[in-house]
C-alpha positions in Angstrom: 113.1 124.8 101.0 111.7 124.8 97.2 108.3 125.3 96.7 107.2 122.0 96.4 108.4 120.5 99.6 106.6 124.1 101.5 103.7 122.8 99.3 103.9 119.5 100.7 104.7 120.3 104.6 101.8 123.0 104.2 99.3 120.6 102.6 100.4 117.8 105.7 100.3 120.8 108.3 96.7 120.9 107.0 95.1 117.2 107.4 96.8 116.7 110.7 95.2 120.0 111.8 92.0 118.6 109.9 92.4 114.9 111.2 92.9 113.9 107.7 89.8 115.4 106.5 91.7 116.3 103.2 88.6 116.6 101.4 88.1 120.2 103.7 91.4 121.4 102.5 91.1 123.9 99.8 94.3 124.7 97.4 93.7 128.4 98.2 94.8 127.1 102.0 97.8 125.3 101.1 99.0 127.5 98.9 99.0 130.7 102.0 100.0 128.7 104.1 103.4 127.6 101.9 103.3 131.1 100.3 103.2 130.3 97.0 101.1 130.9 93.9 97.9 129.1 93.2 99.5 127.9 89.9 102.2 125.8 91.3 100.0 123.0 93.0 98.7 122.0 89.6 102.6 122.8 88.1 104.3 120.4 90.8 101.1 118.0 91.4 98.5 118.1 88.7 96.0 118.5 90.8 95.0 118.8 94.6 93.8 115.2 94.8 97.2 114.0 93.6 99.0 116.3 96.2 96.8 114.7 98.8 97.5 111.2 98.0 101.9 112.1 97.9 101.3 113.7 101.5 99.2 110.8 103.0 101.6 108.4 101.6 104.4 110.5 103.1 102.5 110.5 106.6 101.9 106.7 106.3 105.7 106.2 105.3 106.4 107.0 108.6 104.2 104.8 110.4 105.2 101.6 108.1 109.2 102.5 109.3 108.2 102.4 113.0 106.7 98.7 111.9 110.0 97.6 110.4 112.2 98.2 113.4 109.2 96.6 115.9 112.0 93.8 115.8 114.4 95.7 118.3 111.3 97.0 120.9 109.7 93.7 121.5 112.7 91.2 121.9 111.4 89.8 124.9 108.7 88.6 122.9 107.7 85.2 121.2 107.1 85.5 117.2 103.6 85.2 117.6 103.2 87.6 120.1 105.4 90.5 118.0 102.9 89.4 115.1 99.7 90.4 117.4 101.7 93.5 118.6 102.3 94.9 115.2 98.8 93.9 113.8 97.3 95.7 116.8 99.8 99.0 116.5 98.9 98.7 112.7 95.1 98.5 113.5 95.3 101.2 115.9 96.7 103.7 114.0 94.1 102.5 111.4 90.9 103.1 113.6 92.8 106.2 114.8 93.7 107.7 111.4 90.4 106.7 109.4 90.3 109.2 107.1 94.2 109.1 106.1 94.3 105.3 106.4 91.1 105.3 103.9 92.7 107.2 101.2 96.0 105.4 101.4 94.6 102.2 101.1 92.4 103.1 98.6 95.4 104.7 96.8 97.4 101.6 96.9 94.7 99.3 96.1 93.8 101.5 92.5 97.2 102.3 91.6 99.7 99.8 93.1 103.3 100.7 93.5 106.0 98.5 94.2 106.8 100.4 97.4 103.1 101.4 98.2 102.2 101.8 101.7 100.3 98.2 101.6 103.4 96.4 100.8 105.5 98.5 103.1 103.3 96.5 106.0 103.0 93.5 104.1 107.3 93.5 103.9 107.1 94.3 107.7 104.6 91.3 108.6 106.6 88.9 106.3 109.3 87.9 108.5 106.9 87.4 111.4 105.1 85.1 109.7 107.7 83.4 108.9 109.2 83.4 111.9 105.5 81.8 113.4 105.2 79.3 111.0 109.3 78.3 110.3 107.6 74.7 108.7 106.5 76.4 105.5 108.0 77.3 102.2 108.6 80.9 101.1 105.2 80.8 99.0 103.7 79.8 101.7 104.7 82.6 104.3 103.9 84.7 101.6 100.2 83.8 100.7 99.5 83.7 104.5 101.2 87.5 104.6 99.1 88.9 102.1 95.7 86.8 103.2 96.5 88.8 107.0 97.2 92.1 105.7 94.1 91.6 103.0 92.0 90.9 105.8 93.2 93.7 108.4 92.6 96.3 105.4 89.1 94.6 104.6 88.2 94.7 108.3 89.1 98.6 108.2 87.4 99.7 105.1 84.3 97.6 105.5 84.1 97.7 109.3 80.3 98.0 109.5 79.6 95.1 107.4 82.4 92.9 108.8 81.1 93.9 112.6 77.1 92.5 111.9 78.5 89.8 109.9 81.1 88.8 112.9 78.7 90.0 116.1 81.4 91.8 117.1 82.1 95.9 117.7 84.6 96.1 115.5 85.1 100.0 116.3 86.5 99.0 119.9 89.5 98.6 120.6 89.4 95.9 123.0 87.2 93.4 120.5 89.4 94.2 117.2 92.2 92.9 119.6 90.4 89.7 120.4 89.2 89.6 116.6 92.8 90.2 115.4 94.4 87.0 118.2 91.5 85.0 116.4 92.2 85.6 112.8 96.2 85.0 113.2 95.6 81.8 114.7 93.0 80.9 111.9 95.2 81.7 108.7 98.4 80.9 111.0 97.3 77.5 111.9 98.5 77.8 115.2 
């Protein structure tokens, strides 16, 4: 293994072990851990921030591949129903992962990527939706896509405010499962 990938498994070692409390992480720890020198963190990453956002979004990848093969666990299900199933696995892991699911959304949403972790999901929801609503054009499926996963990141990062503002306890798991039926039917118009 070269010294950035021990950099890299060391540094993910690390948030798991600190529940994605990168912030807790110093490079002094990453770098023992991999046994390497101080120096090549800011050789291979430029900085420790920028190492954190490459593992996160290598811990995320993961997740967002699970998503795209959802197809082949849930045949027995209706479209709609594999639509509510992924958004709840996807705001699951969110609730679960706060910290990590903070800083990758955060990442994607100040320096987009074409294969970013949000349109990862957003490539995973698209054929559901499509497959929900087989009436509308490709545009359409599309701007309903991006207005789901908009709102299922919003509902994350802003949970407090969109809790009082909804009367609901968004931090349960039971309620964002009710709030997240709701909302597909409202921007699926079903």
């Amino acid at each position: 293994m070269d010294h950035k990938e021990a950099i890299m498994q060391a540094a993910i070692e690390l948030i798991v072990q600190n529940d994605g409390h990168s912030e807790e992480i110093t490079v002094r720890e990453i770098c023992n851990r991999a046994g390497v020198g101080l120096g090549l963190v800011n050789y291979h990453f430029g900085n420790k921030d920028r190492l954190m956002e490459q593992c996160i979004e290598r811990m995320i990848n993961g997740i967002v591949e699970r998503f795209q093969h959802i197809q082949e666990s849930t045949q027995s299900l209706t479209p709609f129903e594999k639509l509510e199933f992924l958004g709840n696995m996807t705001l699951d892991f969110l609730f679960e992962h706060c910290a990590v699911s903070r800083i990758s959304i955060l990442t994607d949403m100040r320096a987009p990527k074409d294969y970013d972790n949000t349109n990862r999901t957003y490539l995973a929801f698209l054929p559901l939706v499509a497959a929900c609503r087989p009436d509308l054009d490709e545009s359409g499926v599309r701007r309903k896509t991006f207005c789901l996963i908009t709102v299922m990141q919003q509902m994350f990062l802003r949970v407090g405010t969109v809790s009082r503002v909804m009367e609901v306890d968004l931090t349960k798991k039971e309620n964002r499962k009710a709030w997240h039926s709701q909302i597909l039917h409202d921007i699926l118009e079903v």
